[in-house]
Every structure is written in structure tokens, then in C-alpha cells.
ZADO-635527 format. One record per residue (C-alpha): x, z, y; residue number from 0. Coordinates in steps of 0.001 Angstrom, whole numbers, m for minus. Layout:
% ZADO-635527
> u, w, v, seq
> X, Z, Y, NUM
...
This chain:
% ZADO-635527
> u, w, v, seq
> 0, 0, 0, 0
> 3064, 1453, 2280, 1
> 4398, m2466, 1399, 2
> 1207, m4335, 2378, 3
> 1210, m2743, 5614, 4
> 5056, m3207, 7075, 5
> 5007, m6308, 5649, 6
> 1564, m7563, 7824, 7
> 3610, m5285, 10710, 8
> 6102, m7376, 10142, 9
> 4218, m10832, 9981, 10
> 2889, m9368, 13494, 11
> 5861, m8991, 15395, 12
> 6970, m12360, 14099, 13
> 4193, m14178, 15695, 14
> 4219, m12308, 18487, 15
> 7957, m12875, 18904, 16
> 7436, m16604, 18625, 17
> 4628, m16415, 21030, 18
> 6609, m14633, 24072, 19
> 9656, m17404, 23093, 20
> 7039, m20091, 23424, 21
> 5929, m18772, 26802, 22
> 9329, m17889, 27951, 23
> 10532, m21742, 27029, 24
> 7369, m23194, 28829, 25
> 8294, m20875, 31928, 26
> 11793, m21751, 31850, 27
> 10856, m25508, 32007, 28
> 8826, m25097, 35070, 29
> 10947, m23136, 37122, 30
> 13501, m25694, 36364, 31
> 11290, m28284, 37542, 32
> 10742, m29776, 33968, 33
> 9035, m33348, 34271, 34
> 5823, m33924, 32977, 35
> 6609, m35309, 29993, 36
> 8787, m32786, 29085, 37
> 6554, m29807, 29527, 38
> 4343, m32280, 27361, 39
> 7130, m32219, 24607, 40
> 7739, m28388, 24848, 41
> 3952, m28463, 24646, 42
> 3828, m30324, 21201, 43
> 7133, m28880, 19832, 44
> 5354, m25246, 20048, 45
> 2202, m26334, 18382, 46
> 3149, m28737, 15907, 47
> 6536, m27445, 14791, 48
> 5863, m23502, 14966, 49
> 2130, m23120, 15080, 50
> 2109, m25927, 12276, 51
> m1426, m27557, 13921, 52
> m1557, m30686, 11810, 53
> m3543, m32699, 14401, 54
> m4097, m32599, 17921, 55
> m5553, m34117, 20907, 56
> m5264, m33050, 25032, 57
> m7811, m34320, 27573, 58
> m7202, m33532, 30819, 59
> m9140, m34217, 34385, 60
> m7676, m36332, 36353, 61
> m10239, m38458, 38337, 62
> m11143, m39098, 35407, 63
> m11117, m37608, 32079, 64
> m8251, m38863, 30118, 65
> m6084, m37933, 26881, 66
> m2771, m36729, 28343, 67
> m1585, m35984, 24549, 68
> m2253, m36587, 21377, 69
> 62, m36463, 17618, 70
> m1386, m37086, 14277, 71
> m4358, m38928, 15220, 72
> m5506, m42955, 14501, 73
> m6070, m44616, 17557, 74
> m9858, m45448, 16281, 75
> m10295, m41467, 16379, 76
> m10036, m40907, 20116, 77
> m13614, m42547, 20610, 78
> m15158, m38835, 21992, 79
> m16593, m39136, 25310, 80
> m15594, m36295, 26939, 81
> m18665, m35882, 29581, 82
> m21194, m36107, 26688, 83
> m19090, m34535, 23470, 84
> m17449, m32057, 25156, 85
> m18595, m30752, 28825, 86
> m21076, m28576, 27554, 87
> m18289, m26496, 25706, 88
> m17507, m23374, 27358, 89
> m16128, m21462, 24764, 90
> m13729, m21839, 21746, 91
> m15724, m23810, 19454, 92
> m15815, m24994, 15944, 93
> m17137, m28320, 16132, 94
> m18064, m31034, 13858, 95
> m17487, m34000, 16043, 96
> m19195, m38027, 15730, 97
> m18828, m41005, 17695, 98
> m21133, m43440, 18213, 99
> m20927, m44994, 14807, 100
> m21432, m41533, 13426, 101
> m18067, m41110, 11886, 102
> m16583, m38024, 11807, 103
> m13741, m36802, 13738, 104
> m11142, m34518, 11989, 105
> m11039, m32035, 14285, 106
> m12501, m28254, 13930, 107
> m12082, m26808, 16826, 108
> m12259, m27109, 20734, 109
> m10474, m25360, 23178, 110
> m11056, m25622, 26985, 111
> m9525, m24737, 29597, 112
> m11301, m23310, 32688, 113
> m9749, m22445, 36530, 114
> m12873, m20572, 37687, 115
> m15693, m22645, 37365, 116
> m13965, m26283, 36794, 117
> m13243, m27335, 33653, 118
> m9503, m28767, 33713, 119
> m9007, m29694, 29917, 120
> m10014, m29961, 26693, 121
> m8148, m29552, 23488, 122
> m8735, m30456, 19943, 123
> m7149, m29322, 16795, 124
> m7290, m29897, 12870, 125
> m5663, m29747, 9958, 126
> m4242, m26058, 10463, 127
> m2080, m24540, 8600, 128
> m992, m20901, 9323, 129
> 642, m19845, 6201, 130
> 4162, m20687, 6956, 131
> 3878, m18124, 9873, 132
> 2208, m15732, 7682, 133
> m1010, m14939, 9355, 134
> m4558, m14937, 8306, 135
> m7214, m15719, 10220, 136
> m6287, m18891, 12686, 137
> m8805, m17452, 14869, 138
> m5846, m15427, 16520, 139
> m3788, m18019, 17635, 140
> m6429, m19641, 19658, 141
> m6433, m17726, 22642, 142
> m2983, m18115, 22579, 143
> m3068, m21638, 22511, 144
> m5789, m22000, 25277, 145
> m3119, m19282, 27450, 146
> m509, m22250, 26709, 147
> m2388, m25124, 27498, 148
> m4310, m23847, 31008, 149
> m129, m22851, 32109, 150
> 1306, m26723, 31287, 151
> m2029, m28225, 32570, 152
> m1918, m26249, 35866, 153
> 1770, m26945, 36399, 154
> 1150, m30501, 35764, 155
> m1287, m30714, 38383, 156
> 1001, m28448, 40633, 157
> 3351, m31503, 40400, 158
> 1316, m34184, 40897, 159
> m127, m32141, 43753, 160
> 3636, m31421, 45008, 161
> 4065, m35187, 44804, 162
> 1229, m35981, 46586, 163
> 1900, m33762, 49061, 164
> 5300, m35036, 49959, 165
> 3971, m38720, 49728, 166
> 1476, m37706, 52657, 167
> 3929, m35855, 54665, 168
> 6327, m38972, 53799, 169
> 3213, m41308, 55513, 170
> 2531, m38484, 58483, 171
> 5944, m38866, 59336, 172
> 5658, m43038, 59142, 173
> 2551, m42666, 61430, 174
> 4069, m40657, 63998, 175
> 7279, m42967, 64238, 176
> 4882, m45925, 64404, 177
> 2712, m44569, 66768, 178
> 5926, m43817, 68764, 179
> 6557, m47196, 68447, 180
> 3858, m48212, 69670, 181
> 3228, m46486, 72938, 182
> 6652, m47661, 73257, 183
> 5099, m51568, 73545, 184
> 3144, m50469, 76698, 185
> 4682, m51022, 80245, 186
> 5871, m47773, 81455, 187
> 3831, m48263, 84776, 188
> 1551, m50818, 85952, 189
> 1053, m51948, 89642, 190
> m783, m49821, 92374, 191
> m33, m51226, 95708, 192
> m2084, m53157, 98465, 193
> m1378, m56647, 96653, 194
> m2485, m55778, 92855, 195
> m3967, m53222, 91366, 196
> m3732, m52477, 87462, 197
> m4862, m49848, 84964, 198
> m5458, m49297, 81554, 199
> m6932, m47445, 78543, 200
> m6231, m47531, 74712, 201
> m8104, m45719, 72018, 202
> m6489, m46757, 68673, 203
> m9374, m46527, 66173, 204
> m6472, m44983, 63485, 205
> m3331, m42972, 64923, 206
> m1481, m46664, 65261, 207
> m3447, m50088, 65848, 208
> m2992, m53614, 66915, 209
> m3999, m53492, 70109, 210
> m1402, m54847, 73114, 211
> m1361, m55200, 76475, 212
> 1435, m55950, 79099, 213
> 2248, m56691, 82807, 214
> 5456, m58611, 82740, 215
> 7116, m59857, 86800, 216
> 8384, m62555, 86279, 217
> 9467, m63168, 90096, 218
> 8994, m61476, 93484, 219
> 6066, m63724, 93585, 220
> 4393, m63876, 90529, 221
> 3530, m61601, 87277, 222
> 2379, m62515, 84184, 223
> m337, m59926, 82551, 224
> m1859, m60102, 78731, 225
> m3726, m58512, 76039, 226
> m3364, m59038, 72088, 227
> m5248, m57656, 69143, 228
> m3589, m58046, 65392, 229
> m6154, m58545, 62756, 230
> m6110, m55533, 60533, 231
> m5046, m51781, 61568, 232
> m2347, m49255, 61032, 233
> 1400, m49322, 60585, 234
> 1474, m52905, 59242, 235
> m518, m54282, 62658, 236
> 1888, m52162, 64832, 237
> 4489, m53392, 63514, 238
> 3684, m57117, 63601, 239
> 2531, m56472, 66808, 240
> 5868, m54780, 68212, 241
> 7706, m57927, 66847, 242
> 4877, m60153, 68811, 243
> 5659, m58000, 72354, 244
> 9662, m58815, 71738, 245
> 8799, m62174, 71146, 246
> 6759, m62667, 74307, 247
> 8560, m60705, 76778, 248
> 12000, m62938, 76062, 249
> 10348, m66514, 75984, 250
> 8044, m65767, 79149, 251
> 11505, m65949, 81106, 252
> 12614, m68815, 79585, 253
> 9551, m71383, 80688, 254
> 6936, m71757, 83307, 255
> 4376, m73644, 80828, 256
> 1604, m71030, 79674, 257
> 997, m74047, 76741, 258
> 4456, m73897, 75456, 259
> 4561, m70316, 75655, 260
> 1645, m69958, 73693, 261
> 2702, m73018, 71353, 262
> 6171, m71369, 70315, 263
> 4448, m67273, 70144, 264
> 2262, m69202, 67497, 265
> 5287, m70314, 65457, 266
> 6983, m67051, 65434, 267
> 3601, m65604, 64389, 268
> 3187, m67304, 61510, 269
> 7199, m66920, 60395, 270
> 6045, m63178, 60785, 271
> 2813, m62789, 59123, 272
> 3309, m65767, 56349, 273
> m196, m66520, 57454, 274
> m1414, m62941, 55907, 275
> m2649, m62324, 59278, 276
> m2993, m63362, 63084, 277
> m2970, m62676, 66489, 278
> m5653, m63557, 68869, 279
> m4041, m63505, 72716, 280
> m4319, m63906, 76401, 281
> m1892, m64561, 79125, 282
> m2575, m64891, 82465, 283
> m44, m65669, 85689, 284
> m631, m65126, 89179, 285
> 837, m65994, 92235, 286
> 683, m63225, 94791, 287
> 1405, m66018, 98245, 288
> m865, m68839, 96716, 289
> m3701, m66738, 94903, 290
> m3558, m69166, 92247, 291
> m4640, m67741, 88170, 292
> m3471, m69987, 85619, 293
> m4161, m68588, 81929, 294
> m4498, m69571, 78282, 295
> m6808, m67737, 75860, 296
> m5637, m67999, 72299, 297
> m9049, m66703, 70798, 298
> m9257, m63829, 72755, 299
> m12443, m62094, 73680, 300
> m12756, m64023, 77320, 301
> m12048, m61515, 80660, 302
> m14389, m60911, 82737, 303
> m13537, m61678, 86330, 304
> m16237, m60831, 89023, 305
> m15266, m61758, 92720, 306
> m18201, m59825, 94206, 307
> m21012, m62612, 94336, 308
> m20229, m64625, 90613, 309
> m19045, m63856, 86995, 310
> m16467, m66082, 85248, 311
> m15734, m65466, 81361, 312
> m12133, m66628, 81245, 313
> m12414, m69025, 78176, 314
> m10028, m72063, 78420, 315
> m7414, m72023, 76077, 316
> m6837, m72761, 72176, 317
> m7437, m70664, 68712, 318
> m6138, m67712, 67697, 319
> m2138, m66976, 66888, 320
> m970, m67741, 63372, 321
> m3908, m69360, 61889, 322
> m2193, m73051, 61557, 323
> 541, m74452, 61965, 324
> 904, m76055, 64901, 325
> m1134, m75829, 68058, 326
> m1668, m79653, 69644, 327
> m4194, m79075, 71984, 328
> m3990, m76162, 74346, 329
> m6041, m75940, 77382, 330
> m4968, m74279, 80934, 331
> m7500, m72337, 83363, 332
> m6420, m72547, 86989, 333
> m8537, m71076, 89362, 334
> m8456, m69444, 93030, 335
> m8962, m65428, 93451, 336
> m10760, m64043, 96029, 337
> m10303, m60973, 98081, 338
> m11154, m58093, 95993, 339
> m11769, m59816, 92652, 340
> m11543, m57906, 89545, 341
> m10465, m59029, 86156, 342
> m11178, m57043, 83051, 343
> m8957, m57409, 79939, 344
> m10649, m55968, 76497, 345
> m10146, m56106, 72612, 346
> m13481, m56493, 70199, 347
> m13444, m52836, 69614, 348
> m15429, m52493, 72978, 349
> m17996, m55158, 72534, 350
> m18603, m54357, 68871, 351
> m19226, m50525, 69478, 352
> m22512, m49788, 67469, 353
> m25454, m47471, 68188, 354
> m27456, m45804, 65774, 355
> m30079, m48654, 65863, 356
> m27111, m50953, 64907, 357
> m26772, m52542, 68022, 358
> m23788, m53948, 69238, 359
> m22547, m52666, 72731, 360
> m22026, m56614, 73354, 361
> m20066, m58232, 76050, 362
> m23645, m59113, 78624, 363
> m23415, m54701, 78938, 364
> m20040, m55381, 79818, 365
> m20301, m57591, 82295, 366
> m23196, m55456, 84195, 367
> m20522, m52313, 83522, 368
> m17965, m54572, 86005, 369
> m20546, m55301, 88391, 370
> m21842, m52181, 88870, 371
> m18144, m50721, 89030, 372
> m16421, m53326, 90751, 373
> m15865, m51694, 94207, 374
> m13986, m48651, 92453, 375
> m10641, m48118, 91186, 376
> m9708, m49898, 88793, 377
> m8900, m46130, 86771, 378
> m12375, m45636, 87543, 379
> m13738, m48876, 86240, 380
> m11982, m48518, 82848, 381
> m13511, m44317, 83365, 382
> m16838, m46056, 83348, 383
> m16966, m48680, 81153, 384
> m15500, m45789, 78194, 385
> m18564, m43447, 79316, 386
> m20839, m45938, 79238, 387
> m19466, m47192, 75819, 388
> m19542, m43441, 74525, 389
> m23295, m42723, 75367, 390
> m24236, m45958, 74034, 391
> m22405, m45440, 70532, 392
> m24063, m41432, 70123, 393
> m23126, m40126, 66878, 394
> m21928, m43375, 65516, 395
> m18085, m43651, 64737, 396
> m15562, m45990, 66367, 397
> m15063, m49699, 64760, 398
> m11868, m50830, 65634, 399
> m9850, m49910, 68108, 400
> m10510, m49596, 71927, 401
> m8424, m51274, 74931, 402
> m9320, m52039, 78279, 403
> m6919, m53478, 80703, 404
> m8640, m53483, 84514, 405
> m6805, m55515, 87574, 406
> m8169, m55725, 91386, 407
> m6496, m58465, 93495, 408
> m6576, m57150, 96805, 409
């Protein structure tokens, strides 16, 4: 009798022993930053190898449920569906498991694996065997097991969620260096005198956009101004965008003709974007002594410029940047400006602000925003138009993003 009991004492501290080296070895791996697959190996090694589990199969949650291990299993035995075989489990189960054709599965028992209320995996097991560690009832080594398997799947996670972490931190850090970047693009002051006035606002619908606009002099007599808007958003816009500004800013020196400005921009464009995407533009230069506006619109929305008594949509020009190869025809506005006339520069983003009926905020409500304005600032003008633009939206989010570029020709 004396026997019988040290030697099921004995058979105890055994398993116990082997259980506190399992969880010490699983430990150990994850403080030394173990990969997944090799907490996945330590995993198997403890439950095949010194639990002697025959068969044994690990789903695990992961936007979807999916088996993160398996060893002695056929491939045509990991058929369960986990939402409708297994979800309802709450417990350690024995189970006697079909699939749709009604075949059994070899498995007797399920394990899951809770954090509070969310199920995080599932584990099935057969064919065990727990004579070569001497114990009895299986039963006992289940708890154990589910211990085991809610540490390796929660450090898994952990990493993936480390990973994930540093990938967004990686991207916050992109953002803020394009964003950088891009305020970078933007004159550092714009014109304010008795001649010309200029002002402008930019709302980028993400923390980076495609929006551009610019006031170049090009002479003690004459500045060029423009606005741009890349098709698509984010970091890939700014940047094709920041490569567009370079672009423009060295060949506006280099010719007087707005058409083979525009023609040559288009070319470099479309070496840039391979045609993935394009640039709609427009450029306008004015001479201060002669009050002369020549422009080209390269499928911009058209300015608005309102001298007081009549409202011009500035139109004239050719298609958008980058969308074929060559540009043959290019047409060039040249007009007069009189005393006091204002020009307003915008990207879609205003126009295609929506309200909660689904109306666009359209570009007749901008044109009655510049009349009604017009004898403002021009700070005030672009003040307006955004309030206006803001009431009209209510709760409705941003489209794209927002620019408005406002001049006064005194």
C-alpha cells in the first residue's frame, strides 16, 4: 500500500515537474522575443513529445477564424466550421465532431480559450495517450493545456499587435514628414499691397493631399499665380505633387508661352505618374502696367472672376495633366482686369461638398458667395466662402480636400 502511494507521489511530482519546465521554456521564448513559429514549435514539442497527444488541431481568431496549428491530422479532417461546430463551447468538452458529410472527426475533446468574454481559440485533441507519463485520468492535463495554449495565443497576438503598432507609428511618422513636405510647396507669403492682393486657405481632406497652389514673380512687372489638384489623396498625391511644384517653378523662368509651359508640365507628368494618375491645372499671368490676364486651364475647375457688374468662369485652355501623351491643341484666355476685380482659385473639394439631402454645394453657390463678398478682403472672402461651405455641409463629412486661393487686383 506504502508502495502504491510514493510511487503515484512520485508519478505526481513528475508531471508536475514537466509542467513548470514546459511553462518555464514557453516563458523563456517570449521574453527572448521567440518568433511565432517558434513559440508554435515549443507549443507542439510540449504536447506531442511529452504530453504524448496523438492528434491535434489550433484555431485561432484572427479576423477570421483560422487553424494556426495542426500535427497528425488529414487535410480532409479540418472541414469543422468553427462559428457553427465550435462557438457555442464554453467549457472543456468531450465532443463527437461531423462535417457536413457526416463523417466523423477523430477528435474527443475541445479546449477553448477565453480573455474575458472573447473567445480567442479553440483546440482539439485525440488519440491520447498518458501512460508513458504515468497518470490516470487525462482529465488533469487539460487545464494545463488550456493554461498553455491562452499564454502562446496571447503572446502571438502581443506580436502581431507590437508589429502593428510599429507599422502605424512607422506611417505616423511618413505622414508627418509628408505633410511637412507639403506645407513646404506653399509660397511662404503671398502679396498684400495696393497693386495685388492674395490669400489663401487649404483644408487637406487626410493629414497630406494633392492640393497646390502658388504665386510665382516672374518680373517686377508681372507674376504668374496657379492652382493644381492630383487625382487621388495622401502621401502618394503629395508627393507627385511636390515633384509637379519643382517642375513648374524652374520651366516658368525659362519661357513666356503659357501653351508650352503647360505642353512640357504634361510630359513630365506623365514620366512621373506612368499614366497611374494626373494632374488637372491652372496658370494664370498678369501684368501689373498693362492689366492684361493671360491663362491656360488644364481641366481645372474654371475661376471665378467678378469685376463688380459681370461673372467670367475662366475656361479656355486644354485637358487635364498626364492623361495623353501629347497636348496639340492648347487654348490661351487673354482678357483686361478692371479696378477691383476679384479672381477666385478652388479645387473640387469645395464645389462637391454634400449636405445631408445629398446636394452638392455646386459652383452657381459659389459664384453668389464672390458676389456677395467681393468688396472684402480677400482673407475675408476665402472666411466666407469656408462658413458658408460649413453650414451648408451640417453633419456631413468632408469629400476631398478643400483649397481656395482669393486675388483682388486693385
Amino acid at each position: 500500500m506504502q508502495e502504491r502511494s510514493n510511487s503515484s507521489l512520485s508519478s505526481r511530482n513528475r508531471i508536475s515537474t514537466l509542467k513548470l519546465n514546459a511553462l518555464l521554456e514557453v516563458t523563456k521564448a517570449i521574453n527572448n522575443n521567440a518568433t511565432t513559429t517558434d513559440l508554435l514549435n515549443t507549443y507542439e514539442d510540449i504536447l506531442k513529445n511529452k504530453l504524448n497527444i496523438g492528434r491535434l488541431v489550433l484555431y485561432s481568431y484572427n479576423e477570421n477564424w483560422t487553424c494556426m496549428l495542426k500535427y497528425g491530422v488529414e487535410e480532409d479532417e479540418l472541414g469543422i466550421d468553427v462559428k457553427k461546430d465550435l462557438i457555442w463551447i464554453s467549457e472543456i468538452t468531450v465532443v463527437d465532431l461531423k462535417d457536413d458529410k457526416q463523417r466523423n472527426h477523430s477528435f474527443e475533446i475541445v479546449i477553448p480559450v477565453f480573455h474575458k468574454q472573447q473567445a480567442l481559440a479553440y483546440v482539439l485533441i485525440g488519440d491520447l495517450d498518458d501512460d508513458k507519463v504515468e497518470v490516470s485520468p487525462v482529465i488533469k492535463h487539460l487545464p494545463f493545456i488550456q493554461t498553455l495554449t491562452n499564454i502562446i495565443v496571447v503572446a502571438i497576438e502581443n506580436k502581431k499587435l507590437y508589429k502593428e503598432s510599429l507599422q502605424k507609428a512607422a506611417l505616423r511618422k511618413e505622414l508627418e514628414l509628408a505633410s511637412q513636405m507639403q506645407h513646404m510647396l506653399f509660397p511662404e507669403s503671398l502679396p498684400h499691397n495696393d497693386i495685388v492682393q492674395f490669400d489663401a486657405l487649404y483644408l487637406p481632406h487626410q493629414e497630406v493631399g494633392g492640393d497646390y497652389y502658388d504665386l510665382i514673380w516672374l518680373n517686377k512687372n508681372e507674376f504668374a499665380f496657379s492652382m493644381a489638384d492630383v487625382s487621388g489623396k495622401g502621401v502618394p498625391a503629395a508627393l507627385l505633387m511636390s515633384n509637379f511644384q519643382a517642375n513648374l517653378r524652374v520651366l516658368v523662368n525659362y519661357t513666356n508661352s503659357l501653351t508650352e509651359l503647360v505642353k512640357e508640365l504634361n510630359t513630365r507628368v506623365l514620366a512621373s505618374a506612368k499614366g497611374e494618375k494626373f494632374i488637372t491645372f491652372f496658370i494664370g499671368k498678369y501684368n501689373i502696367q498693362t492689366r492684361m490676364l493671360t491663362y491656360v486651364n488644364a481641366g481645372h475647375n474654371p475661376p471665378v472672376l467678378f469685376n463688380g457688374k459681370s461673372t467670367i468662369l475662366l475656361r479656355a485652355g486644354c485637358t487635364g495633366l498626364g492623361m495623353i501623351d501629347e497636348l496639340e491643341r492648347v487654348k490661351e484666355g487673354v482678357l483686361p482686369i478692371s479696378q477691383n476685380s476679384v479672381v477666385l482659385c478652388y479645387t473640387d473639394g469645395v464645389v462637391e461638398v454634400e449636405n445631408e439631402e445629398d446636394d452638392s454645394y455646386g459652383s452657381d453657390r459659389l459664384i453668389d458667395d464672390v458676389k456677395v463678398a467681393h468688396k472684402l478682403d480677400v482673407a475675408q472672402i476665402n472666411q466666407n466662402i469656408l462658413f458658408n461651405v460649413i453650414n451648408f455641409k451640417g453633419s456631413k463629412p468632408y469629400l476631398d480636400d478643400i483649397a481656395l486661393f482669393c486675388g483682388k487686383f486693385l
